[in-house]
C-alpha positions in Angstrom: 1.5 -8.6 -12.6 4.8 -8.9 -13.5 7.3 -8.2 -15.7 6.2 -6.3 -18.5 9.5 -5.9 -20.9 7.4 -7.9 -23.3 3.9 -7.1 -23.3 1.8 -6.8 -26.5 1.2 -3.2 -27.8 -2.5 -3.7 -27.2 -1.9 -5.3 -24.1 0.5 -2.6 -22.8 -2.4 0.2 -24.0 -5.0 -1.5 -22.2 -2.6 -2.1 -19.1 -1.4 1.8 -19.1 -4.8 2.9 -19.6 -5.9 1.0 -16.4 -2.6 2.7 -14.8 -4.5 6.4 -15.2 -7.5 5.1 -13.6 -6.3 4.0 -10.5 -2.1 4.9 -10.3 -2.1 8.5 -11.3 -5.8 9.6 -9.6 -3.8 11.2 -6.5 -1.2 13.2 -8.8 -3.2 13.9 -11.2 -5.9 16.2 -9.2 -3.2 18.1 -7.1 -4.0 21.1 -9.4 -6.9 21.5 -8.0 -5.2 22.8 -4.8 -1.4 22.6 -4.7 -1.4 26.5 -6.5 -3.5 27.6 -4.5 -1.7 26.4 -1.1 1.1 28.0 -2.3 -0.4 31.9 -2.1 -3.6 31.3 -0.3 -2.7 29.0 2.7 -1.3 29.8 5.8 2.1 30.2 4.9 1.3 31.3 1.7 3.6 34.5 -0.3 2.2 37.3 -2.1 1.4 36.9 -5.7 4.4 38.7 -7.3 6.2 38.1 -11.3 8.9 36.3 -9.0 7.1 34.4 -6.4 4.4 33.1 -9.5 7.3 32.4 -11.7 9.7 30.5 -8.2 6.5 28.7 -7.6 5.5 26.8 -10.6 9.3 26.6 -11.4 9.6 24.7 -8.2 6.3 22.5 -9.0 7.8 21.8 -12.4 11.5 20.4 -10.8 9.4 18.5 -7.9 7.6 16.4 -10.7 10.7 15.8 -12.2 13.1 15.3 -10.0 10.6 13.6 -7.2 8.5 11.3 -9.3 10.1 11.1 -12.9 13.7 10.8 -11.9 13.4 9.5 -8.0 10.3 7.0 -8.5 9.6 6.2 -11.7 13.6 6.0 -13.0 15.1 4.7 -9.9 13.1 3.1 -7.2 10.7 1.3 -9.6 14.1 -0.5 -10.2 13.6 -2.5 -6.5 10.7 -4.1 -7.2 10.4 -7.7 -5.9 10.1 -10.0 -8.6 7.2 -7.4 -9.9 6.1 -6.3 -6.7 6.7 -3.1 -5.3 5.9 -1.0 -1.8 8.0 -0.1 0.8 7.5 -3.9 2.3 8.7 -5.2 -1.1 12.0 -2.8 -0.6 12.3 -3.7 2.9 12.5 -7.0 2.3 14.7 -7.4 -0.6 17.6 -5.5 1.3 17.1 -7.5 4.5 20.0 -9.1 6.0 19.4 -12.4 7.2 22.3 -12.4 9.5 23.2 -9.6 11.0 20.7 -8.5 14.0 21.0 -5.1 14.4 20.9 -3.8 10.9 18.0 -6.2 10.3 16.2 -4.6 13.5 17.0 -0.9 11.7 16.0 -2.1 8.6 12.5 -3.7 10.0 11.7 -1.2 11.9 12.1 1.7 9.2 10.1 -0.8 6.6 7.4 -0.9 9.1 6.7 2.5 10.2 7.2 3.6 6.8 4.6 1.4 5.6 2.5 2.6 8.4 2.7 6.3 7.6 1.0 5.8 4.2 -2.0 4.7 5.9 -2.1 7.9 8.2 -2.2 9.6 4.8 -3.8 7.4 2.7 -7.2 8.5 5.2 -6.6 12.3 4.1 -6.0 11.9 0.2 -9.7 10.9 -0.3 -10.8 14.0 1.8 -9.1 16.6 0.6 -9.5 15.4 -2.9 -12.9 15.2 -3.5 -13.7 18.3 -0.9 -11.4 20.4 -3.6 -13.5 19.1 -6.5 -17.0 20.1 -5.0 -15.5 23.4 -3.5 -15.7 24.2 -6.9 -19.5 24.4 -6.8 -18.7 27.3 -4.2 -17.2 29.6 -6.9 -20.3 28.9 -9.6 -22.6 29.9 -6.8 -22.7 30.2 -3.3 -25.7 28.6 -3.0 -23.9 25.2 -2.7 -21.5 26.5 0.1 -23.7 24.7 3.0 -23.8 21.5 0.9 -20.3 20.6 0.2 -19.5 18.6 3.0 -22.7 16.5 2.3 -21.8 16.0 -1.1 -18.5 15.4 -0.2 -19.5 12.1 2.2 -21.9 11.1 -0.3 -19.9 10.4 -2.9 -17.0 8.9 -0.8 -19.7 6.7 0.6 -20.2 5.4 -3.1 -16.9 5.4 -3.7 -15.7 2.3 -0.8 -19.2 0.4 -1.6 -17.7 0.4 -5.2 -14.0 -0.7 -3.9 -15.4 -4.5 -4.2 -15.6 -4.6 -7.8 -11.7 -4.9 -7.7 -8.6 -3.2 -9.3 -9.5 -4.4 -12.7 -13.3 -3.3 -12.6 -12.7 0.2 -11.2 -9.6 0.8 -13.5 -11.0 -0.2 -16.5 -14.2 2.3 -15.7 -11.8 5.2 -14.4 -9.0 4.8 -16.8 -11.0 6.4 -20.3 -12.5 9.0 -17.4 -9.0 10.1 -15.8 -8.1 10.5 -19.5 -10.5 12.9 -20.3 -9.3 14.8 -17.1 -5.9 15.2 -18.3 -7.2 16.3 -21.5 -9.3 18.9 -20.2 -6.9 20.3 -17.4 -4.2 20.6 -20.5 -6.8 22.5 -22.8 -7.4 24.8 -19.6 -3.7 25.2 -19.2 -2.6 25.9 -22.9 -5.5 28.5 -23.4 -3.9 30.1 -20.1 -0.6 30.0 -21.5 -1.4 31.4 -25.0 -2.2 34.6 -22.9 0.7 34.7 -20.6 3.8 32.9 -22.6 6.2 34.0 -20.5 5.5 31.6 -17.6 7.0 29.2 -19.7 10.3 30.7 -18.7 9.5 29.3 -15.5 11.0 25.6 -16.0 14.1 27.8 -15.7 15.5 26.6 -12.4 17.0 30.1 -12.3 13.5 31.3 -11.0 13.4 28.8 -8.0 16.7 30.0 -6.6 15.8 33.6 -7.3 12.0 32.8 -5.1 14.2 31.6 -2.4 16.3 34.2 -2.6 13.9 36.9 -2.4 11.8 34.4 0.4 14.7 33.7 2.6 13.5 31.0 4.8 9.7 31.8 4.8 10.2 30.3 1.1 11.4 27.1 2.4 7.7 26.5 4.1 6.2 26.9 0.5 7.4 23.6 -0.3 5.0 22.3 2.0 2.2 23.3 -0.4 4.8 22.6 -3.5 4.8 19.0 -2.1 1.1 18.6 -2.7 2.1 18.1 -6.6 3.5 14.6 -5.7 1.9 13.4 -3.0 1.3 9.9 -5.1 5.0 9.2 -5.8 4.8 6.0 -2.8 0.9 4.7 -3.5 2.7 4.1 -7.3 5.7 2.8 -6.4 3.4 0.1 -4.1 1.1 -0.3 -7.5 3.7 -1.7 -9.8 2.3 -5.3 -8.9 -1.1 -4.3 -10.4 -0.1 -3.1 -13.8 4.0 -3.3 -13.8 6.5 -1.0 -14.7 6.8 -0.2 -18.3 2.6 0.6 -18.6 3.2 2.8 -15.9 5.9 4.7 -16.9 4.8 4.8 -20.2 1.7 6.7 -19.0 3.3 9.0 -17.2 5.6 10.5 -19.7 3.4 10.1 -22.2 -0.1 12.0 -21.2 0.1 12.1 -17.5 3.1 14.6 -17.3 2.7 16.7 -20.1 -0.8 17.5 -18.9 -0.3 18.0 -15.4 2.3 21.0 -16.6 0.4 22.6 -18.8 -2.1 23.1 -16.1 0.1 24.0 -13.9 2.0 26.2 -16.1 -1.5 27.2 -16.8 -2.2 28.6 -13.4 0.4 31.1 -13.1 0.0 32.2 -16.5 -3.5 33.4 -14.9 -2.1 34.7 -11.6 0.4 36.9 -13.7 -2.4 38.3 -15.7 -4.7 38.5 -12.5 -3.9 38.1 -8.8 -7.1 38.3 -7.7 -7.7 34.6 -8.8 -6.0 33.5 -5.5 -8.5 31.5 -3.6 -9.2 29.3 -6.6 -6.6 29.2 -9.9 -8.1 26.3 -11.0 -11.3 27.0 -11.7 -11.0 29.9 -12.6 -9.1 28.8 -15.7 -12.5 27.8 -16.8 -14.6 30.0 -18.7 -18.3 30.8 -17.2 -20.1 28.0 -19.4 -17.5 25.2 -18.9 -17.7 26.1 -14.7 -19.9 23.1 -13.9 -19.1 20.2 -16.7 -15.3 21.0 -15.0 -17.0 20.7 -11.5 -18.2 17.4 -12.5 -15.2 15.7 -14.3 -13.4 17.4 -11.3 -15.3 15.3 -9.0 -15.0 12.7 -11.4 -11.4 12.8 -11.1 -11.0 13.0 -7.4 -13.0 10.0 -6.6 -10.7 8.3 -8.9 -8.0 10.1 -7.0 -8.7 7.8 -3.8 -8.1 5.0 -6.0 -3.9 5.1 -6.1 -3.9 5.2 -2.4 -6.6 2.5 -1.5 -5.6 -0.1 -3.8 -1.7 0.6 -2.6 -3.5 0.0 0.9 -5.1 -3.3 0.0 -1.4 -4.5 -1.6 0.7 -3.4 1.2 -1.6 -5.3 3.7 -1.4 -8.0 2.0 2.0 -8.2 1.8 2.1 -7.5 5.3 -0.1 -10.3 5.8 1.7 -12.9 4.3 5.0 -11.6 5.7 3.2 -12.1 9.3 3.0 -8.3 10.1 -0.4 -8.6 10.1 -3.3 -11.1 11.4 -5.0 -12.9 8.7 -7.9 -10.6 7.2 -10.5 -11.3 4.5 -9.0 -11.3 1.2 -10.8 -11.2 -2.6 -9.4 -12.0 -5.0 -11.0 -9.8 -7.8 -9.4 -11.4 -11.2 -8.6 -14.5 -12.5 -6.0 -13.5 -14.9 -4.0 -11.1 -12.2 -3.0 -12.4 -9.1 -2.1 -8.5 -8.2 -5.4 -7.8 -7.9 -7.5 -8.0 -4.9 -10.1 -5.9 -2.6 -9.8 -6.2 1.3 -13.1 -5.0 3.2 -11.5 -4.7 6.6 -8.9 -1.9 5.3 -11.4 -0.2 2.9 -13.8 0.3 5.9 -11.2 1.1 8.2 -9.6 3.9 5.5 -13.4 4.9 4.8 -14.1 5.6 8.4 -10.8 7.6 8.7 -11.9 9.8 5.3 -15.2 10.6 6.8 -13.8 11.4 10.1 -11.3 13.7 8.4 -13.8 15.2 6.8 -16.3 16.1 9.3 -14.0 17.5 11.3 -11.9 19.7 9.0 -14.9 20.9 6.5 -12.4 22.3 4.1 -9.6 21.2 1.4 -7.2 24.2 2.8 -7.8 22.6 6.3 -6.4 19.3 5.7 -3.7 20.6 3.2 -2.5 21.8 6.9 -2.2 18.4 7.9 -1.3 17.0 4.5 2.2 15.7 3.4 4.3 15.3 6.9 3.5 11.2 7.0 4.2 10.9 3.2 7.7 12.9 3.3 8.6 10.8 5.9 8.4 7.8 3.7 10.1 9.2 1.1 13.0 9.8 3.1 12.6 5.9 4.7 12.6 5.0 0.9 15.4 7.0 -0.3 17.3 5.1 2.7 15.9 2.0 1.5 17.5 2.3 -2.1 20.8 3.5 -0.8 21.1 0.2 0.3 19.4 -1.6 -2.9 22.2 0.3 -5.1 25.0 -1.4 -3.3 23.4 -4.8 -2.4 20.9 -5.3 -5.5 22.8 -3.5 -8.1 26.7 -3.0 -6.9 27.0 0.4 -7.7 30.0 1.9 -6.3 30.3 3.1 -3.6 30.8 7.1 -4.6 27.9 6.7 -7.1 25.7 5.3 -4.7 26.8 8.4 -2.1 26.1 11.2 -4.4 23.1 9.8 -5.6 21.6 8.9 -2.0 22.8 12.7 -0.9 21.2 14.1 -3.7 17.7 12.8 -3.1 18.1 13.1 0.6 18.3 16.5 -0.1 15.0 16.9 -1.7 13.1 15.1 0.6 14.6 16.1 3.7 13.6 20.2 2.6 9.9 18.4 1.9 10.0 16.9 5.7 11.2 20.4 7.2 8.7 22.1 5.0 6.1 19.8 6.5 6.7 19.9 10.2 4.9 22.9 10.9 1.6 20.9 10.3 2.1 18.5 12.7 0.1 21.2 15.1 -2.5 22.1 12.4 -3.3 18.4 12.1 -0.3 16.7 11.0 -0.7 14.7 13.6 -3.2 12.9 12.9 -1.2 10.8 10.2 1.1 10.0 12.7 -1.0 9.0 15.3 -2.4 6.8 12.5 1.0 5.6 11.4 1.9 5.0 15.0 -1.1 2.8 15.7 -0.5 0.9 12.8 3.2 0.1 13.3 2.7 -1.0 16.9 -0.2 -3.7 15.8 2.0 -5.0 13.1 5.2 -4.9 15.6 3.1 -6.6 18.3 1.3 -9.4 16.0 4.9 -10.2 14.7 6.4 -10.1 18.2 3.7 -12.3 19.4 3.4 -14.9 16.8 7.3 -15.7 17.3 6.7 -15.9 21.1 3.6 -18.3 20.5 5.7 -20.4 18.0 8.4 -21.0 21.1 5.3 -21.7 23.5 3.9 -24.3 21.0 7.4 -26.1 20.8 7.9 -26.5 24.4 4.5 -28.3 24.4 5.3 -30.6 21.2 6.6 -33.7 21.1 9.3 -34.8 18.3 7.4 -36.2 15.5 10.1 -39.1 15.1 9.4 -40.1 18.7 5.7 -39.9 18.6 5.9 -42.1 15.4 8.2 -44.3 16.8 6.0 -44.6 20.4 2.7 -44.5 18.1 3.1 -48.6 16.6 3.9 -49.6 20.6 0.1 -48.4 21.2 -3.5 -50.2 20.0 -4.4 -47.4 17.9 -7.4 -47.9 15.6 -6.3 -46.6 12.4 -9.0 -45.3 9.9 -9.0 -46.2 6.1 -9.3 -42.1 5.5 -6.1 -39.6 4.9 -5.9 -36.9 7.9 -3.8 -33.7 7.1 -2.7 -31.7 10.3 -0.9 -28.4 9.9 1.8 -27.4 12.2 3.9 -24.3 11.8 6.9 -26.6 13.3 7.5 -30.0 10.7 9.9 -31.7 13.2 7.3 -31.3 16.1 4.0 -33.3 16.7 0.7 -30.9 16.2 -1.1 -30.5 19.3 -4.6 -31.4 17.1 -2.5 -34.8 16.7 -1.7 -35.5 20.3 -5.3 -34.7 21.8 -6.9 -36.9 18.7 -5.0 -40.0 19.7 -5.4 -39.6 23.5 -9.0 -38.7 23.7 -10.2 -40.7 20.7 -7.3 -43.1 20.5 -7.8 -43.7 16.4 -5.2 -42.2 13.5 -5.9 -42.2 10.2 -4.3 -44.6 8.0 -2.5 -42.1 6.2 -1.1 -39.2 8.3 0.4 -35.6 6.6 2.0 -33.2 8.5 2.0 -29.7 6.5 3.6 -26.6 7.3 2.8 -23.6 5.0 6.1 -21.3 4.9 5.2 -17.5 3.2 8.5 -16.6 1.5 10.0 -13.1 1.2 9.8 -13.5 -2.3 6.2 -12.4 -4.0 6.1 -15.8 -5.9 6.7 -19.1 -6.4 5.9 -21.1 -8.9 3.2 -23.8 -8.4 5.7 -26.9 -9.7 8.0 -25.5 -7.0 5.9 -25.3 -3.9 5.7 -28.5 -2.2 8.3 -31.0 -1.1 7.4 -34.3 0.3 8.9 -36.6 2.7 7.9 -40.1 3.3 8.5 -40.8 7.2 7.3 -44.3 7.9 4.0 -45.9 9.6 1.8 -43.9 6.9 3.3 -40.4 7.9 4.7 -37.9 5.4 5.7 -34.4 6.2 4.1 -31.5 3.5 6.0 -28.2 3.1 4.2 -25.9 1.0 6.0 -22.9 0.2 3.9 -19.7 -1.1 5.4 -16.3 -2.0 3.7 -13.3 -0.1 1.9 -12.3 -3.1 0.4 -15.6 -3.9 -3.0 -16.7 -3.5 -3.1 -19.2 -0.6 -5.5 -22.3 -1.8 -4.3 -25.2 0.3 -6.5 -27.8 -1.6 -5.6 -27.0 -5.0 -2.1 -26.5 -4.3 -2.9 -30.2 -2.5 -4.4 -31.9 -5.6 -1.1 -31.2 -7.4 0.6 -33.8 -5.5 2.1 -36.4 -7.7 4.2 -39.2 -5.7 3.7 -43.1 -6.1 3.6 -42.9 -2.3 1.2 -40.3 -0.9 -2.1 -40.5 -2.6 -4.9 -38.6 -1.7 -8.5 -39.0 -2.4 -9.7 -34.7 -2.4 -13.0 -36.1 -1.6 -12.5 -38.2 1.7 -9.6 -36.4 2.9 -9.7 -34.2 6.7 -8.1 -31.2 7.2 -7.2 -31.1 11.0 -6.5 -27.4 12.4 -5.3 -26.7 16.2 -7.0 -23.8 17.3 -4.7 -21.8 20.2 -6.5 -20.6 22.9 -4.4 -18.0 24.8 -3.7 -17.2 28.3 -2.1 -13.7 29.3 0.4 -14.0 32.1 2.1 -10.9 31.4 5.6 -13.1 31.5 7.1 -13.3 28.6 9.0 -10.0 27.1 6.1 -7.7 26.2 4.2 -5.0 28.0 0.7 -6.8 29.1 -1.3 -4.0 27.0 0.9 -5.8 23.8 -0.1 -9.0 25.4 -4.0 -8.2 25.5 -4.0 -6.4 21.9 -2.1 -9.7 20.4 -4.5 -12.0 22.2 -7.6 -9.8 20.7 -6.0 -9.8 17.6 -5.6 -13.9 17.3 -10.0 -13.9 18.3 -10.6 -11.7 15.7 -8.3 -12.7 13.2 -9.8 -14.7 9.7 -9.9 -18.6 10.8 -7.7 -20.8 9.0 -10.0 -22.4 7.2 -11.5 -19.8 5.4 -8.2 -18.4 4.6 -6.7 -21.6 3.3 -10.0 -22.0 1.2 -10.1 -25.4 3.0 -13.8 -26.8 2.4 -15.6 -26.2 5.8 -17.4 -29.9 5.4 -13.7 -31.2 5.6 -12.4 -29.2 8.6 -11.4 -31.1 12.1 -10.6 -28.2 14.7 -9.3 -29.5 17.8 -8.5 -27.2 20.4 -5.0 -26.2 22.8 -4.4 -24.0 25.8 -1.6 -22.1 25.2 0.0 -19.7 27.9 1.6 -16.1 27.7 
């Protein structure tokens, strides 16, 4: 999706209401816990006037200083032609040029990106372990069950991720709706009670809960930071739905409800403090206790949504940008190129959730381990930005400072907040994240050295042309297309064809298919042709990482007098590496082994290119590490 600046009010309605289904799912069920964290976890305060009031006052500033001013008024700024993510950030401020704050850079893109899957595992636990909890406080009959139903439902939950952004956002977004509605009734009838709580968006009351905390307090904003745990899975869905929808639901219903429920809670723990262990349900009255259990559930299965689908479009882009082997990719719409479902990640998230789950049992255990991953991000991001203001946007200098400072601030209390999980589970993320980063760092690292191995081993293209009309070489009335990540060089596939077989086909292309650091480009602007003599023509096709990667219909776009090509009788001829580990060449032998393991296993070409298999040629090539 991109820009939106002028979509159709129906269009932008229908968009937006896609946006609640699947953007604001993780945000939008943090009430069910994020109170609660704050007085009844492990480094929770008592329930006094001024620790109520300094806690939802410091909710209230997180939303809107964190996700209304930070992500949704500045960082949705950076997005890539549409396309946002850390990845999409990273590479817009790139230097091309200078090494080492390229290397800086890269590396804090990638480990950034990295730590959102060590997350992304725990945001589907804990939020659909909050929602059936809730059958706990209607009866504790249910107590035994909860982590059944819990793994139940998630189980339904990834089996449904292959219907596709569109599909599951068009189902969830009238659902999520009526859970912002009903967890703003539940706050307002709260608040009519207790008005004053209202005078919590006084920012007086925050310093005043500090104050009267010292630095104990400063751990409460490891619960506090529960409220916006979905500020980087939005910024990465911007290419699904695009800006304006999104920020237009935000302000406009997702917001204003998640306050009043909030504001909602400590009305009830002013009037009552022995509503600790579960504010949120117990906003309900008696008969409403189950339909909320259900919508509740409702809600946090649509809560995994921001995260997963964030998932599937940061690998992506991490595919295309070669951070990643090639993996099975769906394309899920016709009309939206944003929109696609990965099996390989949803599996490998699902089996994380379940895991998570299993072993903690409990929401308030993995709140302990929630958050330290994701406030590292934020403060990768806030980097990120500093250097999008002065490169992207030339803001001066002193602006750019203050602003930068500012926001470090914020998420650098969040990060300090967090640490002490790391023991409780915090870890887990990380280790995650840390996994993650080295496969991507190691596939990138070992595609460049494997580009420098095939080189040595290729011969000029202008000297095998020029050698090829000395030889009696059969040449066939067919046109064969050999890919080669080099244009200048002679594909290996092309030597061993004409030494073993000693035929060529009458007309010869030699295609390279460049991924650009740009999520588009347009189809007229993708290929570029050269005619090189002897029937040979060299084929660059240039996709953005965002783009849908169809070889043969880019191909059959092709119009030149001099290259014509028959889709029906054409070959497709693919080299297929075959690697040897020496241990030799610059990386640790275990990065050697997990990079050859990765090449096996990674999609073949030809179902990635959506090349017809009938039309496929591999020849293979030993190449050594």
């Amino acid at each position: 999706m991109k820009s939106n600046d002028k979509v159709p009010s129906r269009r932008m309605f229908t968009l937006s209401l896609a946006a609640l289904g699947v953007v604001f799912g993780d945000i939008g069920t943090s009430p069910l816990y994020a109170v609660r964290e704050c007085f009844f976890g492990d480094f929770g305060v008592e329930p006094t006037t001024i620790n109520v009031m300094g806690a939802i006052s410091l909710i209230f500033w997180a939303l809107i200083l964190v996700i209304s001013l930070k992500y949704l008024t500045l960082i949705l700024r950076a997005d890539n032609d549409g396309e946002g993510g850390i990845l999409a950030l990273m590479e817009l401020v790139l230097p091309r040029k200078k090494k080492t704050r390229r290397l800086v850079i890269l590396t804090m893109g990638l480990f950034g990106a990295a730590l959102l899957y060590g997350d992304g595992m725990i945001t589907p636990a804990i939020s659909v372990l909050s929602a059936t909890e809730g059958l706990k406080v209607a009866t504790p009959f249910f107590e035994p069950y909860v982590v059944i139903i819990t793994v139940i439902i998630l189980i339904g939950l990834f089996i449904f991720q292959k219907r596709g952004t569109h599909g599951v956002g068009m189902i969830f977004g009238p659902l999520i709706l009526i859970w912002f509605l009903s967890i703003a009734a539940l706050g307002v009838s709260s608040i009519i009670k207790t008005p004053e709580i209202l005078k919590a968006a006084n920012p007086y009351y925050a310093f005043e809960f500090f104050k009267t905390n010292s630095w104990h307090g400063i751990f409460i904003l490891g619960a506090v930071f529960l409220v916006v745990t979905g500020g980087e899975a939005l910024y990465a869905d911007i290419g699904h739905f695009g800006k304006k929808p999104i920020r237009w639901a935000w302000f406009t219903v997702v917001l204003p409800c998640l306050l009043m429920n909030y504001f909602g809670q400590g009305a009830l723990l002013l009037r009552d403090t022995t509503r600790l262990e579960n504010p949120f349900y117990h906003l309900a009255p008696t008969w409403g206790l189950y339909p909320l259990v259900i919508i509740a559930t409702i809600a946090t299965i649509i809560a995994s949504q921001a995260i997963i689908t964030g998932a599937f479009s940061l690998t992506f882009q991490a595919l295309q940008l070669g951070y990643f082997p090639r993996l099975k990719v769906v394309h899920t719409s016709e009309k939206e190129e944003g929109q696609i479902y990965m099996p390989h990640i949803n599996w490998m998230i699902f089996i994380g959730t379940i895991t998570l789950v299993l072993a903690f049992q409990t929401s308030s255990n993995l709140a302990a381990a929630y958050g330290i991953a994701v406030t590292t991000t934020m403060v990768i991001t806030t980097l990120l930005a500093f250097i999008a203001m002065r490169k992207l946007w030339n803001w001066k200098l002193p602006i750019a400072i203050v602003i930068t400072i500012f926001l470090l601030c914020i998420d650098l209390s969040f990060l300090y907040a967090n640490i002490d999980k790391i023991p409780d589970g915090g870890w887990v993320p990380l280790l995650v994240a840390a996994l993650i980063y080295f496969t991507m760092t190691t596939w990138s690292k070992g595609r460049r050295i494997l580009s420098i191995q095939l080189t040595k081993i290729m011969t000029p293209l202008k000297r095998f042309i020029r050698e090829l009309k000395e030889k009696e070489v059969e040449r066939i009335p067919l046109t064969a297309i050999y890919f080669t990540k080099s244009p200048d060089r002679t594909p290996p596939a092309l030597v061993q064809n004409v030494k073993h077989n000693m035929v060529v086909h009458e007309q010869v292309v030699i295609a390279s298919v460049n991924f650009k650091s740009v999520p588009h480009i347009p189809p007229a602007k993708r290929i570029t042709i050269k005619q090189l003599g002897n029937g040979f023509f060299r084929l660059i096709i240039s996709y953005g990482y965002m783009d849908r990667t169809n070889l043969p219909l880019t191909i059959s776009t092709i119009k030149d007098d001099n290259l014509k090509i028959d889709m029906e009788n054409v070959v497709y001829c693919l080299g297929r590496e075959t690697l040897i580990v020496h241990g030799k060449l610059g990386m640790a032998e275990w990065r050697e082994s997990l990079f050859s393991f990765l090449s096996r296993n990674s999609q073949r070409a030809t179902r990635y290119f959506n090349l017809p298999p009938e039309h496929v040629l591999e020849i293979g090539t030993n190449i050594e590490m």
